[in-house]
C-alpha positions, 0 to 999 in steps of 0.5 A: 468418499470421505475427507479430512477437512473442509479446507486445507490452507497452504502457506505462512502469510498473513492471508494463509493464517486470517483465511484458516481462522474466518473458515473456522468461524464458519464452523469449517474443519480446517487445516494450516500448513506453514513453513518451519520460518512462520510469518515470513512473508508478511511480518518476516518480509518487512510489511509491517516493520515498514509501516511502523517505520514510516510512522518514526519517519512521519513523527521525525519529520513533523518534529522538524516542522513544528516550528511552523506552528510556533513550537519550538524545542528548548535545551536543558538548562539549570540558569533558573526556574523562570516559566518556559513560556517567559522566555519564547527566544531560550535555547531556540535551535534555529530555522530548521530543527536537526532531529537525532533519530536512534536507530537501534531504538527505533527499531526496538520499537518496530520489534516490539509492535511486530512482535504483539501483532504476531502473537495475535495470529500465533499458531497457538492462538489459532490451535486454541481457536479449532485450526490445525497447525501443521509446521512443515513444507509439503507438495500437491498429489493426485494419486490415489486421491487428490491430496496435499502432502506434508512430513509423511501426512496425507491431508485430504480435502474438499478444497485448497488455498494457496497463499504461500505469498511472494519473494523479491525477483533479483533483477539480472545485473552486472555485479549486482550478486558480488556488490551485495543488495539488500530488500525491505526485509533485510534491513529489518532482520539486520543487526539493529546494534550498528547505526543506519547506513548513511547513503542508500541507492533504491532501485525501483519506482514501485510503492514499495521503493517509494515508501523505502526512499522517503522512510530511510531519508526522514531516518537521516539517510542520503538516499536516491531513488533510481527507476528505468521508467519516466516516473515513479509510481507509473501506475499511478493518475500522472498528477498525483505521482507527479506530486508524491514524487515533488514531496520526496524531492523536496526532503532531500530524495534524488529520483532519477528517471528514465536510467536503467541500471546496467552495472553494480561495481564494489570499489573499496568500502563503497558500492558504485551503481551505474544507472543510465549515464550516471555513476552514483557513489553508495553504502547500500543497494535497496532492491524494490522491484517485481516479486516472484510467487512462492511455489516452486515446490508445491508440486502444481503441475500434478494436479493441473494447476497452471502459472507463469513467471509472476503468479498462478492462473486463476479466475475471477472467482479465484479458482486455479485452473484446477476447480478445487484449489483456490488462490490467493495473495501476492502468489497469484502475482496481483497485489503485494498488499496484506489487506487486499490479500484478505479480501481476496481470502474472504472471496476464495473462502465462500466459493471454496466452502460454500458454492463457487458463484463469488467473483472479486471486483477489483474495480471496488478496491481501494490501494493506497501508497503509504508515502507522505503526503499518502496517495490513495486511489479506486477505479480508473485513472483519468487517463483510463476513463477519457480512454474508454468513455472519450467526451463522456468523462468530468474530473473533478478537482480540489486541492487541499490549501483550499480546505480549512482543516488542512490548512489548520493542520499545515497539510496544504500538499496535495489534491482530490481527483473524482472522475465521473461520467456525464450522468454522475456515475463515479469510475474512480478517484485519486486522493494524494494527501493528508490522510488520504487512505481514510478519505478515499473510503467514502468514494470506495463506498459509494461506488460499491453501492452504486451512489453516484457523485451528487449524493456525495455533495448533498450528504450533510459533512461534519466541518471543518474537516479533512472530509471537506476535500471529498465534498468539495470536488463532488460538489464540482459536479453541478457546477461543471454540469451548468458550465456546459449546458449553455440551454440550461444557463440561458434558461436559469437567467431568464427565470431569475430575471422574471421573478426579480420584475414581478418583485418590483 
């Protein structure tokens, strides 16, 4: 029995669209179905609008704090054309820098990257390159054959993909409907020719409301961040969200913990959201919550493809629950992060083209939170070791005021948290910090390759640097390792005090 093509790849995310080009490169016959709004869900759905605007944040923010360094910013003026440099106290504007931050420009810039990063995987480029580009929303069908139905086209395949993505759950909320919200794909899709809202309520402690609640303070918004649970990031190593959550505190963020939102109320010009026993006075609703997976119209229950509420049953080889249709992305309800998306597609690519004998790991996949200070972690948690290998567990630990890069550059906030057991095997790492999303790599790397810590501090390190950081908490290992061997202590004593009597 004949078919059409090698792979069918369903949907319009940024995972659908890297998954047809990669099965080209294998010299597979490729199909892309995806619907009439291209890109939505990963351009559209405010992915990388937030990146780019958390970068304008970052930017505003260390404007803010460049006189720390001795840089401070000087008005116009035409009194005379003495050097600059002769006259460090002209137009110095205080202790504190107040940053005028344009929003319609600053989203003209988002735009602008946006758009260059959606012309390099434009259906064109990709027609250009062998992937048939099929625009249109279709449904799974068994009868005669197994087959994915799009306008009126019957596409028959070996295999399937699935990675239509996700779409925010609205939480069930008393007037929330009638008071208006909006998601962090909103607000870029808003018209950019009216100014910032000034007060925000974001609801949910998630890395998304996180990310959202330090962006839209360092913009210049009021902004509180309310969450159900007792912290955000809940997650997360306790003591690295603990210190994420200090930094957001520290510009200006209200966090409020342990307060359900119960009810949403407009009065007037003004949104009024009842969270626990509080009553918080707002100009907009930012819902960063739990999202659903895009396939209510895919027709799955026709060809034995099972799900529930938060995504498709799938294996660890990415297979649902029907052997020829693979998934992948934010529709399989894991994580809502394009680059794990894509490494989840290069796994469902070679089980589906090749032979189905690849299992994704995700115990070897580094996520990252971009707030700031970035908070990166592998593995488990401390928490999670001591709960699975009890007594066997070290932490090791170092903080970055102890780092002479960071101190160079100002970026003191923050720590490296390597967990490992007695014998050096490393089972995770939580990096909260300066460029902490580059430092984790190292630490993912060697766990991949099975490198245990003690490899890490004898490897020769370019200093100084942020690396250090890396280096110095697994150089902890050794010390820890003596403290408590107390028979390896007296040992080494002895041995010191011999040789210093033979020195005599």
């Amino acid at each position: 029995m004949s078919v059409d093509y090698d792979l069918v790849v369903i949907g319009g995310s940024q995972a659908a669209r890297y998954a047809a080009l990669a099965a080209t490169h294998l010299k597979a016959r490729v199909a892309l179905v995806e619907p009439q709004q291209t890109g939505e869900n990963w351009l559209m759905s405010g992915y990388m609008y937030s990146r780019t605007a958390t970068h304008i944040g970052l930017v505003a923010q260390q404007v803010r704090d460049a006189n720390q360094f001795g840089v401070h910013l000087l008005a116009d003026s035409t009194e005379d054309s003495k050097d600059i440099g002769e006259q460090p106290n002209r137009h110095r504007l205080g202790d504190r820098v107040f940053v005028s931050i344009r929003f319609d420009e600053a989203m003209q810039y988002a735009r602008s990257v946006v758009s260059t990063l959606e012309e390099q995987n434009s259906p064109a480029i990709l027609s250009s390159l062998g992937v048939d580009v099929i625009v249109g929303s279709g449904e799974f069908s068994r009868k005669p054959h197994l087959a994915f139905v799009v306008n009126g086209r019957r596409l028959r395949s070996r295999a399937f993909l699935i990675a239509t993505g996700s779409t925010p759950a609205v939480p069930e909320i008393d007037g929330l409907q009638d008071a208006g919200y909006l998601t962090p794909a909103d607000i870029w899709r808003a018209d950019i020719t009216k100014p910032l809202a000034k007060n925000w309520v974001v609801i949910g402690g998630t890395p998304t409301g996180t990310e959202m609640a330090q962006t839209l303070a360092r913009l210049g918004a009021d902004v509180t961040l309310v969450t159900s649970r007792s912290r955000i990031l809940a997650k997360e190593d306790q003591e690295t969200a603990f210190l994420v959550q200090a930094q957001l505190e520290a510009e200006g963020v209200r966090v409020i913990t342990d307060s359900p939102i119960t009810q949403v109320r407009q009065i007037e010009s003004k949104k009024w959201v009842q969270a626990g026993n509080k009553a918080i006075e707002t100009d907009e609703i930012l819902l960063a919550t739990r999202h659903l997976p895009k396939i209510e119209s895919l027709n799955l229950e026709s060809v034995g493809v099972k799900f529930h509420p938060r995504g498709l049953h799938i294996s660890e080889k990415l297979q649902t629950t029907n052997s020829r249709i693979y998934a992948c992305g934010d529709v399989t309800g894991g994580y809502q992060l394009a680059y794990i998306a894509e490494y989840e597609a290069k796994i469902a690519l070679k089980n589906a083209l090749l032979l189905p004998i690849f299992k994704i790991n995700y115990r070897e996949i580094p996520y990252c939170i971009f707030s700031s200070p970035q908070l990166a972690r592998i593995g488990m948690t401390e928490e999670q070791a001591r709960g699975r290998y009890g007594k066997d567990v070290l932490v090791l630990r170092q903080y970055f005021k102890s780092v002479a890069a960071a101190l160079m550059i100002g970026e003191t906030t923050g720590l490296c948290k390597i967990v490992v057991r007695g014998n050096g095997e490393i089972l995770g790492a939580s990096i909260v910090g300066f460029q902490a999303v580059d430092l984790i790599q190292a630490i993912a790397l060697a766990m991949q390759q099975k490198i245990k810590v003690g490899a890490i501090a004898d490897f020769p390190h370019i200093s100084p640097t942020l690396s250090d950081i890396t280096y110095q908490a697994a150089a902890e290992w050794d010390k820890q390792r003596l403290s408590h061997n107390n028979s390896l202590q007296k040992f080494l004593e002895g041995f010191f005090n011999l040789r210093r009597s033979w020195s005599k």
